[in-house]
N, C-alpha and C positions, 0 to 999 in steps of 0.2 A: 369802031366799037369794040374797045379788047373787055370789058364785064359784063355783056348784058345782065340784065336784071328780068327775071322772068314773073317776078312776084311784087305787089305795087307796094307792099310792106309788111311786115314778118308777120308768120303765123300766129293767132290768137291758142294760148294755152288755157282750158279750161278745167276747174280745179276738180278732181274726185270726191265724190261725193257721199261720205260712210256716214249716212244716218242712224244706220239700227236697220233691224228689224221689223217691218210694219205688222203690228200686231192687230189678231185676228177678230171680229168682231163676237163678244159674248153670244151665244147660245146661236148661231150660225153654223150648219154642218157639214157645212161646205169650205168655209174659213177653217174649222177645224181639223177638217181631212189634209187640207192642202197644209195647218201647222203642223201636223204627224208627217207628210212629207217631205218638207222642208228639216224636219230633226232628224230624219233616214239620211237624208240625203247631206245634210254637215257632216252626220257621224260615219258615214261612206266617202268622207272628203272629196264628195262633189260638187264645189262652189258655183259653176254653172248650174247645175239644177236650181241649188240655190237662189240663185238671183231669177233664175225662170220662175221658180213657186215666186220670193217678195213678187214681182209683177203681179202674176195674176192676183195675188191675194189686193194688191195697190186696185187691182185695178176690175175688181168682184165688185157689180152693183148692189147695193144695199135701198132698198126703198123706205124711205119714212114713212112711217106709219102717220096717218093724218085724225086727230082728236075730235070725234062726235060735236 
């Protein structure tokens, strides 16, 4: 055996993913605080924070309000 082969077939490359920005939901104060951090934190050119705020804000529940 002079090549073993350790991998049964090349790695899957998955594409990067630059959607924007998830924006915050209207009158939310919590979305709003975390959009005021997320604008500190570009203009401190710190893209990790960055992407730390997009999560939580992706991922802040929002309840629906259910109609009488």
């Amino acid at each position: 055996m002079a090549n073993p082969t350790t991998y049964p077939s090349q790695p899957v490359e998955l594409p990067l993913r630059l959607e924007g920005d998830p924006q915050p939901v209207p009158d939310c104060d919590v979305c709003g605080a975390l959009s005021a951090e997320r604008s500190e934190a570009r203009t401190m050119g710190d893209m990790s924070k960055v992407s730390d705020v997009n999560i939580e804000i992706r991922n802040h529940p929002h309840r629906k309000r259910r109609r009488a």
